[in-house]
HTML snippet that shows the backbone in 3Dmol.js (N, CA, C, O; Angstrom):
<script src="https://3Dmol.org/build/3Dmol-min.js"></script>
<div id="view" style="width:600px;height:400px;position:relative"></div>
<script>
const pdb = `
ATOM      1  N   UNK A   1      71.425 -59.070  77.054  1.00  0.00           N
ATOM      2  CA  UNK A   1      70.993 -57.901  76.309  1.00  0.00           C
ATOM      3  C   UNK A   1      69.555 -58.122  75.848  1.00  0.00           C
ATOM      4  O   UNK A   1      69.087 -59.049  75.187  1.00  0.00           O
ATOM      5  N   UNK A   2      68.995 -57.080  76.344  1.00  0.00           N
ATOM      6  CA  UNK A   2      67.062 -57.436  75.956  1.00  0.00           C
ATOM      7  C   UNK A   2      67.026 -56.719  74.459  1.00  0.00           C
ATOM      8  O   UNK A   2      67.299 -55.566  74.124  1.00  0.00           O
ATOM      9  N   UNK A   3      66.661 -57.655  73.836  1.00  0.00           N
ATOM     10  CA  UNK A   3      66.093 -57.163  71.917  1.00  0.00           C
ATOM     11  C   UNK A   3      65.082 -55.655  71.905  1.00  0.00           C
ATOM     12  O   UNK A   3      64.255 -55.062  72.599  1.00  0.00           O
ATOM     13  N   UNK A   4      65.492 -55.596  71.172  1.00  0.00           N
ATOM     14  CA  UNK A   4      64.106 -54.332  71.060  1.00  0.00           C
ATOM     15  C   UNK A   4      62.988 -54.651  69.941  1.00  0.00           C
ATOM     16  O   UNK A   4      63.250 -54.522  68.745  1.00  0.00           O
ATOM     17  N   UNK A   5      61.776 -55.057  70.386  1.00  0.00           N
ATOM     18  CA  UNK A   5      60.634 -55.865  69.775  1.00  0.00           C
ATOM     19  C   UNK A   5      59.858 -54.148  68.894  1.00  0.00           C
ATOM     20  O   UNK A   5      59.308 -54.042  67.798  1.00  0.00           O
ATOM     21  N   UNK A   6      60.088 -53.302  69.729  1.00  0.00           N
ATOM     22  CA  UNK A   6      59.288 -51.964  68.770  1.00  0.00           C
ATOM     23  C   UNK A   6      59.818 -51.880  67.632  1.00  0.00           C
ATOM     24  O   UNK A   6      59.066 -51.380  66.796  1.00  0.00           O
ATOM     25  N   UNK A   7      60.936 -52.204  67.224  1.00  0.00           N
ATOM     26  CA  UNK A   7      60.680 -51.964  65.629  1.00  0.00           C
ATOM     27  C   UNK A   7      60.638 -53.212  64.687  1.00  0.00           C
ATOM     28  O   UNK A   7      60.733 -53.183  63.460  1.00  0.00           O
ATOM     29  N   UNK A   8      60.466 -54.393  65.537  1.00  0.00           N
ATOM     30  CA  UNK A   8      59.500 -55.568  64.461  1.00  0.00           C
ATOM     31  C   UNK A   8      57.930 -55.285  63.860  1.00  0.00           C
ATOM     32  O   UNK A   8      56.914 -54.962  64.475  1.00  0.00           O
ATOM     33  N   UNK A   9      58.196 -55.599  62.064  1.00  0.00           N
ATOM     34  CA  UNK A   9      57.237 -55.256  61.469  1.00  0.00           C
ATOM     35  C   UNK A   9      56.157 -56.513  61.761  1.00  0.00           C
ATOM     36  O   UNK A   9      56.394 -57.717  61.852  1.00  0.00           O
ATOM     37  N   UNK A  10      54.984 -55.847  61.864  1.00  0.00           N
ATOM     38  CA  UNK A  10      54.004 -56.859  62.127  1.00  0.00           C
ATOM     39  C   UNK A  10      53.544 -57.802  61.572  1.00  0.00           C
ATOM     40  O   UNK A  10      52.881 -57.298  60.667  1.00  0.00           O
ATOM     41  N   UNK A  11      53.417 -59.228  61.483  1.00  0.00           N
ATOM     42  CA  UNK A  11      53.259 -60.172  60.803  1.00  0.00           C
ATOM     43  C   UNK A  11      52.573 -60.162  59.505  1.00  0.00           C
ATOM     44  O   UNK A  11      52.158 -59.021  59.303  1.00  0.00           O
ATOM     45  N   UNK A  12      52.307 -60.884  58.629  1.00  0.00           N
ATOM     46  CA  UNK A  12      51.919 -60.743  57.656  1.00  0.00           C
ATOM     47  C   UNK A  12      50.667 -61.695  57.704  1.00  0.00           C
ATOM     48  O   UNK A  12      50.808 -62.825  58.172  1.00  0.00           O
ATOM     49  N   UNK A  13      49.363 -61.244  57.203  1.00  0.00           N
ATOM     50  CA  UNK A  13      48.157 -61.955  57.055  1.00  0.00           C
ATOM     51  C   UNK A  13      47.730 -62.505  55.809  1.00  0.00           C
ATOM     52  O   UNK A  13      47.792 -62.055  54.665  1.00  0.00           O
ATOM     53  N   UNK A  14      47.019 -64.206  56.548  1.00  0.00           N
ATOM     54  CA  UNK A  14      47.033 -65.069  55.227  1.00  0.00           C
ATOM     55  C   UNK A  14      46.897 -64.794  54.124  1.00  0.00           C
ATOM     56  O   UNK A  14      47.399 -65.485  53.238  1.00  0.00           O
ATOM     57  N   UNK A  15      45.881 -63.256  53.770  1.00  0.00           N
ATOM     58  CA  UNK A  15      45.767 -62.535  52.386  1.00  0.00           C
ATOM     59  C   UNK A  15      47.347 -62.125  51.778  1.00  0.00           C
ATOM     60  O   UNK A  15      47.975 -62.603  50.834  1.00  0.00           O
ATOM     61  N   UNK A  16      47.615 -61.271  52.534  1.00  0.00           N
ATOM     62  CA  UNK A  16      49.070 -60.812  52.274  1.00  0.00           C
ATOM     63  C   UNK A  16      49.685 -62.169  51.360  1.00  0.00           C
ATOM     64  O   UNK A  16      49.797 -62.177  50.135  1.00  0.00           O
ATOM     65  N   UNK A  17      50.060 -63.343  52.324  1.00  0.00           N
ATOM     66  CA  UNK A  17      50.637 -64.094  52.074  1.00  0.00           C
ATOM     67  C   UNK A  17      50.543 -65.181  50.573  1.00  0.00           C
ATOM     68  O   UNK A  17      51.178 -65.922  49.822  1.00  0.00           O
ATOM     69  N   UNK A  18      49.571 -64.736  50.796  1.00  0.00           N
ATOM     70  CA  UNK A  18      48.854 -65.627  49.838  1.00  0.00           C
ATOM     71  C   UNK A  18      48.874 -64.852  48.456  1.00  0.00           C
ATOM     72  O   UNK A  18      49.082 -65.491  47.425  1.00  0.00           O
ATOM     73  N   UNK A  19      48.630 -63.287  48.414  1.00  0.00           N
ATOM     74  CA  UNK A  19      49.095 -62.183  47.445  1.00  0.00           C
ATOM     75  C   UNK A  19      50.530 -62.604  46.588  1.00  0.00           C
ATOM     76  O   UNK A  19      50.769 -63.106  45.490  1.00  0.00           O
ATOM     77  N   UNK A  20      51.528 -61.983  48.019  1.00  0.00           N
ATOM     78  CA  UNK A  20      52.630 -62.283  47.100  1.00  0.00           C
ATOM     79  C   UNK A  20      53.175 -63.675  46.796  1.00  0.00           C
ATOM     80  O   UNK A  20      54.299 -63.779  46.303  1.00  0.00           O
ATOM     81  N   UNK A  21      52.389 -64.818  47.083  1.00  0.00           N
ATOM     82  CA  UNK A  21      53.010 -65.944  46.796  1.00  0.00           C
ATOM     83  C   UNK A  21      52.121 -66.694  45.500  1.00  0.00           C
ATOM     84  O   UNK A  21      52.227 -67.780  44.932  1.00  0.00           O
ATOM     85  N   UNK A  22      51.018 -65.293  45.328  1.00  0.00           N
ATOM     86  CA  UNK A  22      50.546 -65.784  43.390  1.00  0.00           C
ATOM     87  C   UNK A  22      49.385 -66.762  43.511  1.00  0.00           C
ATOM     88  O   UNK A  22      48.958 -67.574  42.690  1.00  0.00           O
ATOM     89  N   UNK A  23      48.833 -66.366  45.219  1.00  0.00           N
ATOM     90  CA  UNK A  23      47.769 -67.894  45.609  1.00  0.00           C
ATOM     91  C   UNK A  23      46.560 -67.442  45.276  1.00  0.00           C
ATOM     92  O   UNK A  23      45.730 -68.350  45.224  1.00  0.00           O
ATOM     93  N   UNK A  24      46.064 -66.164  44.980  1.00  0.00           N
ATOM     94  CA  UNK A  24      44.570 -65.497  45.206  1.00  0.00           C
ATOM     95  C   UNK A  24      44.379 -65.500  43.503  1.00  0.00           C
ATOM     96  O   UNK A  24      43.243 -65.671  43.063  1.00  0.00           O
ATOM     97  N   UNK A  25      45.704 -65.274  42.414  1.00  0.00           N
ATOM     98  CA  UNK A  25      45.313 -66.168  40.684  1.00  0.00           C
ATOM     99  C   UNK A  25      45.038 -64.691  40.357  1.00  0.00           C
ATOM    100  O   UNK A  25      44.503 -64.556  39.256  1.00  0.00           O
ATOM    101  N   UNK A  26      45.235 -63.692  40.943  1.00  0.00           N
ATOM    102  CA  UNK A  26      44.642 -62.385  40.193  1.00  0.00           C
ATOM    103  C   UNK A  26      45.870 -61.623  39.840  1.00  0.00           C
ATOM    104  O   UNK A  26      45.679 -60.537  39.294  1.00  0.00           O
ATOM    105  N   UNK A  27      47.168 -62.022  40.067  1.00  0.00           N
ATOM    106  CA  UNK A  27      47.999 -61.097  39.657  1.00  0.00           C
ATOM    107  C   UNK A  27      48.491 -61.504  38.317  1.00  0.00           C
ATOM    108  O   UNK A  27      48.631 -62.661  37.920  1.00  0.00           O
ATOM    109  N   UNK A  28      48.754 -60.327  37.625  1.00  0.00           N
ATOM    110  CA  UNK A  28      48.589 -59.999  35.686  1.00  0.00           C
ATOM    111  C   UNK A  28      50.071 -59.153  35.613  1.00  0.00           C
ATOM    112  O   UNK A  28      50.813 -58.642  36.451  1.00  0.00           O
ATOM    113  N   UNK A  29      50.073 -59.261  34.524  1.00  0.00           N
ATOM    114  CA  UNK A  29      51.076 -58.152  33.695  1.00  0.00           C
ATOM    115  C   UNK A  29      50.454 -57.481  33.013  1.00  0.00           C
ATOM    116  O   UNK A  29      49.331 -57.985  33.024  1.00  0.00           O
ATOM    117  N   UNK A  30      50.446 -56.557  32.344  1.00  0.00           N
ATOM    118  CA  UNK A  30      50.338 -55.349  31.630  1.00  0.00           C
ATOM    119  C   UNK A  30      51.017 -54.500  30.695  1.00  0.00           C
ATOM    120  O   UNK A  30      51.713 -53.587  31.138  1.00  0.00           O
ATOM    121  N   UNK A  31      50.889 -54.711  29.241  1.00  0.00           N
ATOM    122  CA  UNK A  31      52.354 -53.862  28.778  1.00  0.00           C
ATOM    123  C   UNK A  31      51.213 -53.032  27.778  1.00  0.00           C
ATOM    124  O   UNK A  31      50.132 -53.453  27.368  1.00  0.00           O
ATOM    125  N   UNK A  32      51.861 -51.706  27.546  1.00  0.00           N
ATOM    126  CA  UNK A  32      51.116 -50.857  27.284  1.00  0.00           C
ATOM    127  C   UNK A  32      52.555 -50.049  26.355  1.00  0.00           C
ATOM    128  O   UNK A  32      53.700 -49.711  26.656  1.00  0.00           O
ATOM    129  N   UNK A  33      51.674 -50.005  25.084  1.00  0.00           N
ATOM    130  CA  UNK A  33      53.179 -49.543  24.046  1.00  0.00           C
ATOM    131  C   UNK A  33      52.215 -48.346  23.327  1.00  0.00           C
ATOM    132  O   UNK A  33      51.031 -48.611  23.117  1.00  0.00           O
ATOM    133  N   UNK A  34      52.727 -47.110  22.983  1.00  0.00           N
ATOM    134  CA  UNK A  34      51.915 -45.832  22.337  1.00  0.00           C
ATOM    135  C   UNK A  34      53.021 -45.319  21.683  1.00  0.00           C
ATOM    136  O   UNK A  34      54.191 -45.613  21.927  1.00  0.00           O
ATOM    137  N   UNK A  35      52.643 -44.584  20.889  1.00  0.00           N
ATOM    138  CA  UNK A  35      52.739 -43.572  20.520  1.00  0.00           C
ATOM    139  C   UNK A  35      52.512 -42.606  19.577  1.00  0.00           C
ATOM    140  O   UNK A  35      51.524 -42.075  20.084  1.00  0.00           O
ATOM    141  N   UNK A  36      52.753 -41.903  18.405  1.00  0.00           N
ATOM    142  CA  UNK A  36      51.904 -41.310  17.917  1.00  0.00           C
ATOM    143  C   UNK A  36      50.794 -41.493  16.483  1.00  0.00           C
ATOM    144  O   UNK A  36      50.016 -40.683  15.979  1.00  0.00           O
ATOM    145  N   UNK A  37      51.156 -43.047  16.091  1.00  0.00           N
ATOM    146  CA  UNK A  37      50.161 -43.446  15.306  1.00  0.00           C
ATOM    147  C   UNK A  37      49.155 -44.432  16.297  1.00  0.00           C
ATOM    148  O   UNK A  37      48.039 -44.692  15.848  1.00  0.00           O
ATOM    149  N   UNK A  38      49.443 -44.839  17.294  1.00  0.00           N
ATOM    150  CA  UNK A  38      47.984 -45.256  18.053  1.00  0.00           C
ATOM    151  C   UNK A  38      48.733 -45.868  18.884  1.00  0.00           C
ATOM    152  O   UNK A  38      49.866 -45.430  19.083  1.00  0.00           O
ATOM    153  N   UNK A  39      48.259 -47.052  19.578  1.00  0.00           N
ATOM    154  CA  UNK A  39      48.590 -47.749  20.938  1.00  0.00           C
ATOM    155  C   UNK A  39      48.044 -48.906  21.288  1.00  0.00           C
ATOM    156  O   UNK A  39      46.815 -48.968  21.324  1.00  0.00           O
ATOM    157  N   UNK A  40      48.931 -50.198  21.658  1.00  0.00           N
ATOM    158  CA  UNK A  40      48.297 -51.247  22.232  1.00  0.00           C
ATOM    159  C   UNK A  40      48.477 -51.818  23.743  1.00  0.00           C
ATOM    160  O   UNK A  40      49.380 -51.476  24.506  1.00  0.00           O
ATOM    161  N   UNK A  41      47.761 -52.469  23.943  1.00  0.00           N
ATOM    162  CA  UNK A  41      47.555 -52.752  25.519  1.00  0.00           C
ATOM    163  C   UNK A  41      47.092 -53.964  25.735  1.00  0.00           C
ATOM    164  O   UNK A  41      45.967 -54.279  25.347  1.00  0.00           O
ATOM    165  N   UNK A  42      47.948 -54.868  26.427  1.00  0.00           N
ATOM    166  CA  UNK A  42      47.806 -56.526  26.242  1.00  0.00           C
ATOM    167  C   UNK A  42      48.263 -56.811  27.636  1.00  0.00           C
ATOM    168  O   UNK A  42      49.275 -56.320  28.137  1.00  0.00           O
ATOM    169  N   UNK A  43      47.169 -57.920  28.426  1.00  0.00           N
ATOM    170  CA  UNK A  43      47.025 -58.003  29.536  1.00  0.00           C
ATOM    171  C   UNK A  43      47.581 -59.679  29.514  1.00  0.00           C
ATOM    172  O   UNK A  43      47.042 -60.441  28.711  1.00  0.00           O
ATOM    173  N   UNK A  44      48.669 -60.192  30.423  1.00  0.00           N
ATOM    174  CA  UNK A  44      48.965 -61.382  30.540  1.00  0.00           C
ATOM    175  C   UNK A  44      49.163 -62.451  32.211  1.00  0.00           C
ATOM    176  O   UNK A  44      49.645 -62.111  33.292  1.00  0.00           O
ATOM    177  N   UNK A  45      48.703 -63.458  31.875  1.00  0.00           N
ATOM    178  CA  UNK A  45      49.057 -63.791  33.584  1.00  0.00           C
ATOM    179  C   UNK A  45      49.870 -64.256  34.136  1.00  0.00           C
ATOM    180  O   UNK A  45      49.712 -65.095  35.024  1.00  0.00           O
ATOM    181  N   UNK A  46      51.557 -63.566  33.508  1.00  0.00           N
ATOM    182  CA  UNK A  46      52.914 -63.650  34.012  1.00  0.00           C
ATOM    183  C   UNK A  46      53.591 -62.877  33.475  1.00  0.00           C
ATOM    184  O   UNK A  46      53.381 -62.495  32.324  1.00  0.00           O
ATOM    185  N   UNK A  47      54.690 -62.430  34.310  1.00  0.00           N
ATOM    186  CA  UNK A  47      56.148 -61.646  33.769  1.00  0.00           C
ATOM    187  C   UNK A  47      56.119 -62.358  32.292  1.00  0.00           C
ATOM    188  O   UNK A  47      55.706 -61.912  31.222  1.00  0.00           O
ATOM    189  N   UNK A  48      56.707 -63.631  32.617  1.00  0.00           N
ATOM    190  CA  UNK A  48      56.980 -64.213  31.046  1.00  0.00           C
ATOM    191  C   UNK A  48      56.089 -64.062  30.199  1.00  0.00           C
ATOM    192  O   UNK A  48      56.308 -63.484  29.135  1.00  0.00           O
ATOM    193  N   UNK A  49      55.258 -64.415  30.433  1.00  0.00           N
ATOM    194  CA  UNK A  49      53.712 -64.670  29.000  1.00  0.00           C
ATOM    195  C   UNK A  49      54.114 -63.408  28.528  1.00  0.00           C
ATOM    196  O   UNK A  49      54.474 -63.390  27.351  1.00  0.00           O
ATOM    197  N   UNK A  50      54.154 -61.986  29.362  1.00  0.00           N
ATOM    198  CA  UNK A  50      53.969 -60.711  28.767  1.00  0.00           C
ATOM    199  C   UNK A  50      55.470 -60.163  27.807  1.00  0.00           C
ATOM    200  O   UNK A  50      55.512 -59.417  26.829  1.00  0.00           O
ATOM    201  N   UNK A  51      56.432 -60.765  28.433  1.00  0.00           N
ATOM    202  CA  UNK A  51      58.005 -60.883  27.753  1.00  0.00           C
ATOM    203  C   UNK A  51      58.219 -61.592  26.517  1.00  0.00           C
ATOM    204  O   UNK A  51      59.054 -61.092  25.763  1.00  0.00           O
ATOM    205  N   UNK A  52      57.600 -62.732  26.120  1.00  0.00           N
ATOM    206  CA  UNK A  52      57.024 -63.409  25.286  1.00  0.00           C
ATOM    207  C   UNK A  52      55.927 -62.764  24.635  1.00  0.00           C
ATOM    208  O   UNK A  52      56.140 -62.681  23.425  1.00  0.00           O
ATOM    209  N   UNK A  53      55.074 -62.385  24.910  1.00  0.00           N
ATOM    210  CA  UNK A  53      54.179 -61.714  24.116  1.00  0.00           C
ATOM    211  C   UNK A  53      54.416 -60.297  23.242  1.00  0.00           C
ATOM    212  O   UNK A  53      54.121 -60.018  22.080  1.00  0.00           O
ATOM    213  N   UNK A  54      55.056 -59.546  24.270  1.00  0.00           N
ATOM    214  CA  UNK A  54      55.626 -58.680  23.304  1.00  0.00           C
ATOM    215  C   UNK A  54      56.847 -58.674  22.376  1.00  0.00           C
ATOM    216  O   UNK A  54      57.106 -57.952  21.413  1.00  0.00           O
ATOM    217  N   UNK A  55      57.811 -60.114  23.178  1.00  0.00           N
ATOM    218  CA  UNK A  55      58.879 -59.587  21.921  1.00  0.00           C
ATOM    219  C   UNK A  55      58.124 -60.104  20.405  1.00  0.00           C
ATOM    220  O   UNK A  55      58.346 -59.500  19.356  1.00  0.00           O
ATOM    221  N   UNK A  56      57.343 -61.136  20.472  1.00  0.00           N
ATOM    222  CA  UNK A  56      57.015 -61.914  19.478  1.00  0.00           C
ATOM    223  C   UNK A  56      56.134 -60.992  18.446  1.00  0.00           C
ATOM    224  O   UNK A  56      56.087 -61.202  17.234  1.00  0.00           O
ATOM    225  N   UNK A  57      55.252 -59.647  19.315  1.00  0.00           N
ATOM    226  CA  UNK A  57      54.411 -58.724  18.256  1.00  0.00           C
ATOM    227  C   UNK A  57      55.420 -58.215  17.866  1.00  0.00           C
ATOM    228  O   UNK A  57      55.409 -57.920  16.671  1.00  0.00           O
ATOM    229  N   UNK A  58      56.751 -57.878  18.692  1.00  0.00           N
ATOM    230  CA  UNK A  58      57.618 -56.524  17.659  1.00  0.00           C
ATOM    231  C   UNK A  58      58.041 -57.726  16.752  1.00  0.00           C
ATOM    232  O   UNK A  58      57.627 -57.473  15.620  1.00  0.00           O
ATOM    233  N   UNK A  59      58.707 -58.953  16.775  1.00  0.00           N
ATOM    234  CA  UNK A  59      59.263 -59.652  15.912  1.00  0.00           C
ATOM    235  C   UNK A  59      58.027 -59.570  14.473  1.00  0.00           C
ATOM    236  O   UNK A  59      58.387 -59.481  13.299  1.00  0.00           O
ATOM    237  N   UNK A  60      56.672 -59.623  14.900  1.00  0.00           N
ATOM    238  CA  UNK A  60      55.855 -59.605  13.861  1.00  0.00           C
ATOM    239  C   UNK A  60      55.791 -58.228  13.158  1.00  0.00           C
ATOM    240  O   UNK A  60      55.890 -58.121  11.936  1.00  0.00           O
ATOM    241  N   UNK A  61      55.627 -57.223  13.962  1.00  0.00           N
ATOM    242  CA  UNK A  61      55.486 -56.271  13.036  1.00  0.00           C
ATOM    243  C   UNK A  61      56.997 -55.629  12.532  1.00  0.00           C
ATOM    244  O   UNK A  61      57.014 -54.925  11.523  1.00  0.00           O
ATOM    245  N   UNK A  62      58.078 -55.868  13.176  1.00  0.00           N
ATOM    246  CA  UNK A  62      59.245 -55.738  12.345  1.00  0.00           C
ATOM    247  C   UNK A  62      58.969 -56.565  10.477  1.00  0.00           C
ATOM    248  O   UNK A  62      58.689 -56.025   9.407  1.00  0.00           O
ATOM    249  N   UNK A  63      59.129 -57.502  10.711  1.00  0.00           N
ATOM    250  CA  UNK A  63      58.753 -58.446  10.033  1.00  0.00           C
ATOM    251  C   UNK A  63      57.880 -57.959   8.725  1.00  0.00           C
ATOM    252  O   UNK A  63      58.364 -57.817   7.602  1.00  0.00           O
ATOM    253  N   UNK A  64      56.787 -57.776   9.005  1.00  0.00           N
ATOM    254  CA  UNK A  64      55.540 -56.648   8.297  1.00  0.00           C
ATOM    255  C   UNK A  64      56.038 -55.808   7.724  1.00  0.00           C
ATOM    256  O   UNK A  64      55.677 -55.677   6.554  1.00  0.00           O
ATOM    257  N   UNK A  65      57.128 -54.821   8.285  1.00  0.00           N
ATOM    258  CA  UNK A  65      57.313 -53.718   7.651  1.00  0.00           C
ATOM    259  C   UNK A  65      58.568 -53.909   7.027  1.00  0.00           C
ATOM    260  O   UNK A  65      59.045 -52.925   6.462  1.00  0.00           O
ATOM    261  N   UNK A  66      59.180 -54.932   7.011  1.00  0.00           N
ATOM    262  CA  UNK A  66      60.737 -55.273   5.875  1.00  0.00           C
ATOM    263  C   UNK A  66      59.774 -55.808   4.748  1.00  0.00           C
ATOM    264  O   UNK A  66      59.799 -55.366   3.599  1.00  0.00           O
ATOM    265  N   UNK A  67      58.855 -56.882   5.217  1.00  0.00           N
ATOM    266  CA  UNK A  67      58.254 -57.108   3.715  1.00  0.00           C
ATOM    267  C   UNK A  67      57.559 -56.249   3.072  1.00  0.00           C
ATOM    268  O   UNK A  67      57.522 -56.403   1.851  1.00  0.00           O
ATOM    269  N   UNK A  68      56.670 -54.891   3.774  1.00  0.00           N
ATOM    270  CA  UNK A  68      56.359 -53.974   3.036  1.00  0.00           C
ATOM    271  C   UNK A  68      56.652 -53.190   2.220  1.00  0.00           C
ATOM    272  O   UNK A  68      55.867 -52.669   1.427  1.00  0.00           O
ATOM    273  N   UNK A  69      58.555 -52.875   2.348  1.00  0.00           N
ATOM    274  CA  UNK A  69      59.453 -52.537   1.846  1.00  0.00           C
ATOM    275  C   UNK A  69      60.059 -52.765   0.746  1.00  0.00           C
ATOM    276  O   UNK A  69      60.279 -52.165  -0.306  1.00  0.00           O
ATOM    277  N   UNK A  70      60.299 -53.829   1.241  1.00  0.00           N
ATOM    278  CA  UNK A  70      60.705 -54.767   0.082  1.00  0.00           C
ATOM    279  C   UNK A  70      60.025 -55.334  -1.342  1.00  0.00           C
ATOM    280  O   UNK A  70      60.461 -55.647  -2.450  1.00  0.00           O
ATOM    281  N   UNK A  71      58.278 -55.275  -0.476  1.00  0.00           N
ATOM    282  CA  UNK A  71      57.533 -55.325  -1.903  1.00  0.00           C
ATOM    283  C   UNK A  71      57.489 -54.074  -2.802  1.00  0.00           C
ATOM    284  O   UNK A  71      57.369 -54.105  -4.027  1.00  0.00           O
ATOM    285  N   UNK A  72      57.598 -52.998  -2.061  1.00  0.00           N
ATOM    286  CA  UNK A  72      57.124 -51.565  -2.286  1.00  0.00           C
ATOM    287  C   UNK A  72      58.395 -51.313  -3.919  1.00  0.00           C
ATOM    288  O   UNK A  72      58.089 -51.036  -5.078  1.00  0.00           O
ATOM    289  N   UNK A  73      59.615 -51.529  -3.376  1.00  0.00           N
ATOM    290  CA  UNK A  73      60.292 -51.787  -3.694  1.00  0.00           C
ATOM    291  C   UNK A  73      60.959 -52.219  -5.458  1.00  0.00           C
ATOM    292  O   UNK A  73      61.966 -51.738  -5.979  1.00  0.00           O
ATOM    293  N   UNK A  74      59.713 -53.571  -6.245  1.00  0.00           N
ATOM    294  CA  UNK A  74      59.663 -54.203  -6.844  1.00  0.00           C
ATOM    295  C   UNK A  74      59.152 -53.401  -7.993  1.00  0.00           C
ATOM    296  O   UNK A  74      58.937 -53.943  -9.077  1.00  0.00           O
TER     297      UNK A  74
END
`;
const viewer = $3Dmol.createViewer("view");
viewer.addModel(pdb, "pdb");
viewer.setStyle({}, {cartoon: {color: "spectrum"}});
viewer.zoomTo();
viewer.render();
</script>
């Protein structure tokens, strides 16, 4: 039985390769949070760093605003 070669996708070039395997150092994360009192935008150079980075601002500004409360409060 002869293969059928027309629908093999065409190889992938050293750029390509090198792209998705994180070799060319330029791929980032991006998390971008808004809404209607303003908006931040924090650029990181991994999934994690950026997973880490944001839970740790909401942990901070949660944080911020129980003690604001709480002083308000007194």
């Amino acid at each position: 039985m002869e293969e059928n070669k027309a629908n093999e996708p065409a190889p992938l070039t050293t750029d390509q390769v090198n792209q998705v395997a994180g070799g060319d150092g330029d791929c980032t994360t991006t998390v971008q949070l808004g809404g209607t009192g303003g908006s931040v935008t924090s650029t990181y150079s991994s999934l994690g760093d950026a997973i880490i980075g944001t839970y740790d601002g909401l942990v901070d500004g949660t944080s911020h605003i129980i003690e604001t409360v709480a002083n308000s409060m007194k």
